[in-house]
FINULUM-736988 format. One line per field, with one value per residue: residue number from 1; x, y, z of N, C-alpha, C, CB in turn; residue in three letters. Coordinates in pm, whole numbers, padded with zeros to 5 digits. Each point is the difference from the previous one (the first is absolute). Last residue first. Glycine has a CB too. Layout:
<pts>
resi: (NUM|...)
n.X: (X|...)
n.Y: (Y|...)
n.Z: (Z|...)
ca.X: (X|...)
ca.Y: (Y|...)
ca.Z: (Z|...)
c.X: (X|...)
c.Y: (Y|...)
c.Z: (Z|...)
cb.X: (X|...)
cb.Y: (Y|...)
cb.Z: (Z|...)
resn: (ALA|...)
</pts>
This chain:
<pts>
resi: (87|86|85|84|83|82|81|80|79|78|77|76|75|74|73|72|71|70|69|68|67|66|65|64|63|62|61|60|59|58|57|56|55|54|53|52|51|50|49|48|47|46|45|44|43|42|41|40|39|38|37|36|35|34|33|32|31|30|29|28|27|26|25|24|23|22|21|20|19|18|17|16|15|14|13|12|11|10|9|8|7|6|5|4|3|2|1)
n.X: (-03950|00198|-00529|-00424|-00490|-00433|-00260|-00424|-00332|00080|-00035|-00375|-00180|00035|-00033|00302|-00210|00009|00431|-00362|-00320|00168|00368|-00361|-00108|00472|00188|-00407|-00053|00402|-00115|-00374|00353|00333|-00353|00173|-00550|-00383|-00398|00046|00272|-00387|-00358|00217|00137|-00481|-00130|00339|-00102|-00544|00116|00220|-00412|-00314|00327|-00072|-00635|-00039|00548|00528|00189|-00103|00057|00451|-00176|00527|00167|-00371|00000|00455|-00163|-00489|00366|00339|-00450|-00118|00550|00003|-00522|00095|00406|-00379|-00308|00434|00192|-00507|00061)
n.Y: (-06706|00469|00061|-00539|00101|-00147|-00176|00157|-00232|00271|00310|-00203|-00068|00467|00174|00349|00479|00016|00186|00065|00299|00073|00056|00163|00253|00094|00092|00305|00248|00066|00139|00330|00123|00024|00157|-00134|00236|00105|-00055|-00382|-00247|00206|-00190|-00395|-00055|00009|-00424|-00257|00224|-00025|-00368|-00008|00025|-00314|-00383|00070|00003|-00354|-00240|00017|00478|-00169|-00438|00244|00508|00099|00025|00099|00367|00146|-00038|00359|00292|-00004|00151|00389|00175|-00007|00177|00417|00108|-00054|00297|00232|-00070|00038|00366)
n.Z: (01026|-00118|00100|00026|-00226|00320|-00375|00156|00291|00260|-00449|-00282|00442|00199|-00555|-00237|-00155|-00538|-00286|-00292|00406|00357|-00364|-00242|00406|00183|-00499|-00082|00524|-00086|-00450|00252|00367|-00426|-00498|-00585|00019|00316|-00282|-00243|00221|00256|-00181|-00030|00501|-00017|-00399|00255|00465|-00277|-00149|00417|00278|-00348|00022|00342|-00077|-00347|00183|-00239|00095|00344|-00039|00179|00446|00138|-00567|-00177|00363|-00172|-00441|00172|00295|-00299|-00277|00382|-00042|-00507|00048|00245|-00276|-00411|00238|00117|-00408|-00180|00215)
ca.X: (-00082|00127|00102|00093|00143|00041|00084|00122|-00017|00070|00124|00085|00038|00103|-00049|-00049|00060|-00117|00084|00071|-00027|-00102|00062|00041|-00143|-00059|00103|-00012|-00111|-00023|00094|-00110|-00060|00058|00017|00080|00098|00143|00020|-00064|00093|00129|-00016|-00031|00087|00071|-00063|00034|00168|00002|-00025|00095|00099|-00066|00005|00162|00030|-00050|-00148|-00116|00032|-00056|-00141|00102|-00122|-00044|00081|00022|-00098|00007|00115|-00105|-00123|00120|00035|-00135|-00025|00118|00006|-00090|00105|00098|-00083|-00079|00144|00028|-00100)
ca.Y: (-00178|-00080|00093|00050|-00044|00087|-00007|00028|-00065|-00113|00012|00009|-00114|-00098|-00026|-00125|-00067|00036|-00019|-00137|-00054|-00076|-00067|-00093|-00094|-00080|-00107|-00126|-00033|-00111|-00135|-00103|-00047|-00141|00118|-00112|-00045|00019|00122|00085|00004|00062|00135|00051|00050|00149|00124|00009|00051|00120|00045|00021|00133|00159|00011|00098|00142|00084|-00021|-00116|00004|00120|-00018|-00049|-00069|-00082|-00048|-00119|-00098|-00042|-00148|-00125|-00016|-00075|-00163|-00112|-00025|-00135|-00116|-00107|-00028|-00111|-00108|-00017|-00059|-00112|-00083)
ca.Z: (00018|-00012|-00097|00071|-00068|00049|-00011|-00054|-00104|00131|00085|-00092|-00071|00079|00098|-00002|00116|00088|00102|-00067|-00128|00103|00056|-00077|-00040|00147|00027|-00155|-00019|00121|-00043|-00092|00129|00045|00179|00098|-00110|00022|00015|-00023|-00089|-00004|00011|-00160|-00065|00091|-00077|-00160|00047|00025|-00104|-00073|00022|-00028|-00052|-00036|00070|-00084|00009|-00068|-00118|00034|-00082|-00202|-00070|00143|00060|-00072|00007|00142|00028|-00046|00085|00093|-00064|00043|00129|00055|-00074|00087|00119|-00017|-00013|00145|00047|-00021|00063)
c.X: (-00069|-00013|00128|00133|00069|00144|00107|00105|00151|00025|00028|00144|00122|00000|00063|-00041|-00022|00107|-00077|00089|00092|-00104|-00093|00085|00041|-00074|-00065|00025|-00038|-00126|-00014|00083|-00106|-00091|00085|00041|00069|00093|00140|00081|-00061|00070|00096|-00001|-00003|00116|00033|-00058|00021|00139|-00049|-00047|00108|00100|-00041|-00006|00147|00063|-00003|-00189|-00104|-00093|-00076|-00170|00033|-00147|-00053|00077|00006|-00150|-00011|00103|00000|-00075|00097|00056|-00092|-00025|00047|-00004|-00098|00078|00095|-00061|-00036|00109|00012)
c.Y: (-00049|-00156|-00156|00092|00097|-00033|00145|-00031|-00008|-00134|-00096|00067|-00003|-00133|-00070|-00041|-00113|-00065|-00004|00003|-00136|-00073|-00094|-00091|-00123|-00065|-00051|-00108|-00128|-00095|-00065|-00114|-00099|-00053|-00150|00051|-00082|-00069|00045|00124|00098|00031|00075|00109|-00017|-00037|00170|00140|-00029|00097|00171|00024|00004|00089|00150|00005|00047|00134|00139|00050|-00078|00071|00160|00018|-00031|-00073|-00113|-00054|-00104|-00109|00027|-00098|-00164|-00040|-00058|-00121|-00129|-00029|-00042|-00171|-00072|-00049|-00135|-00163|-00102|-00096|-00146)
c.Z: (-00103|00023|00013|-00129|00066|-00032|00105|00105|-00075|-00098|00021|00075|-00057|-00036|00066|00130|00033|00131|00129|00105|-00013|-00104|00110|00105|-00082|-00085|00111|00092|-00089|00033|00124|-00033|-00095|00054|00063|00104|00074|-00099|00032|00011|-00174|-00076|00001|-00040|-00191|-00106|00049|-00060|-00207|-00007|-00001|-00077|-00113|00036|-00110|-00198|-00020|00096|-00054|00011|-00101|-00145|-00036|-00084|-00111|-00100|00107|00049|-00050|00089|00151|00018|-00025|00069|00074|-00078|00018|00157|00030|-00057|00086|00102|-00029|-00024|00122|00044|-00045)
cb.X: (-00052|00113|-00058|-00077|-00048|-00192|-00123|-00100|-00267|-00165|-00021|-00213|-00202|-00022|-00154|00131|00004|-00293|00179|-00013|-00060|00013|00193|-00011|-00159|-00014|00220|00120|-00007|00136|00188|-00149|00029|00204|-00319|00079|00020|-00061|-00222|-00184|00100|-00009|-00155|-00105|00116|-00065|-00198|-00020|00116|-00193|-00043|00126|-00021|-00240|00028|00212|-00174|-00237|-00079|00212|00236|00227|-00043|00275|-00152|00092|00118|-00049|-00097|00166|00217|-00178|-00154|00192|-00038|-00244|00034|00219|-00030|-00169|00176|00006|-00201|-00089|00152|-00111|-00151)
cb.Y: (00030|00210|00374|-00237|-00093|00052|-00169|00171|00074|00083|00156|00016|-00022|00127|00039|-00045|00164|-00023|00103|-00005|00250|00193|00176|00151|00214|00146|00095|00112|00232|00168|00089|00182|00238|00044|00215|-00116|00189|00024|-00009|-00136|-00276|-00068|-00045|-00133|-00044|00036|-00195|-00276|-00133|-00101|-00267|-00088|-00010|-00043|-00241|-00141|-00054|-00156|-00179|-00225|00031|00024|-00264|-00305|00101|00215|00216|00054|00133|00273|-00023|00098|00260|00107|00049|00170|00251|00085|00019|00234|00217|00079|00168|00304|00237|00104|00200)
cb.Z: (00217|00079|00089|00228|-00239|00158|-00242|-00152|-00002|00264|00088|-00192|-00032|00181|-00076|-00184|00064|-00174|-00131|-00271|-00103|00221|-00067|-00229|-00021|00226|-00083|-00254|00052|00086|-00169|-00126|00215|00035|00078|-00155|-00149|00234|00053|00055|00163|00115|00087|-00011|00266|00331|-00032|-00031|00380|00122|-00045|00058|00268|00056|00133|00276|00185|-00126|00208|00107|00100|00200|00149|00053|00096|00287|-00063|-00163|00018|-00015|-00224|-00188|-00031|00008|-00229|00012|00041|-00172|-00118|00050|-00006|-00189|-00087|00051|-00063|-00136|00014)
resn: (UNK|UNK|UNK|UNK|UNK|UNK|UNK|UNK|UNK|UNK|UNK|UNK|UNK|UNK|UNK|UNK|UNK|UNK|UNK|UNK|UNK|UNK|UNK|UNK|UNK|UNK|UNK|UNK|UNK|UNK|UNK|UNK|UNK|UNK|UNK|UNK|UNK|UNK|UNK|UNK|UNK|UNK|UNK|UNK|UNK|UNK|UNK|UNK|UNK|UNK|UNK|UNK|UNK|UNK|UNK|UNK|UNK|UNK|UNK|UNK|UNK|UNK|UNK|UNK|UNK|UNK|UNK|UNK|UNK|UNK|UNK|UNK|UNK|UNK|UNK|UNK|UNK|UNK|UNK|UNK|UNK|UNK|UNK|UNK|UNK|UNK|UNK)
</pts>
């Protein structure tokens, strides 16, 4: 049962980067912020019960990568330097 509960997680944390994709502020107000202090503590739990299952490490890696790799904004696209290979 818990596997279950870990294979949803990761589902709903790919869910969420992908929302952050099209809302970058998403993350800033009290409703995603709750969705991610909720996905921290599932996976505490997790890592409780399964240890190093791959779907809880996977899990680790969506949350930490929407942690210290937030998406950038179309400011910040169009902002960057467009470098051609071999130039």
């Amino acid at each position: 049962m818990a596997t279950i509960y870990a294979a949803d997680k990761l589902s709903k944390i790919r869910e969420l980067r992908i929302r952050l994709h099209a809302e970058p502020t998403f993350v800033s107000d009290a409703e995603g912020q709750s969705k991610l202090d909720h996905y921290w503590r599932s996976l505490a739990m997790l890592e409780q019960v399964l240890g190093g299952h791959p779907l809880v490490n996977q899990l680790r890696f969506e949350l930490e990568a929407i942690r210290d790799l937030p998406p950038r904004t179309r400011r910040t696209i169009d902002a960057q330097p467009v470098r051609l290979r071999g130039r």
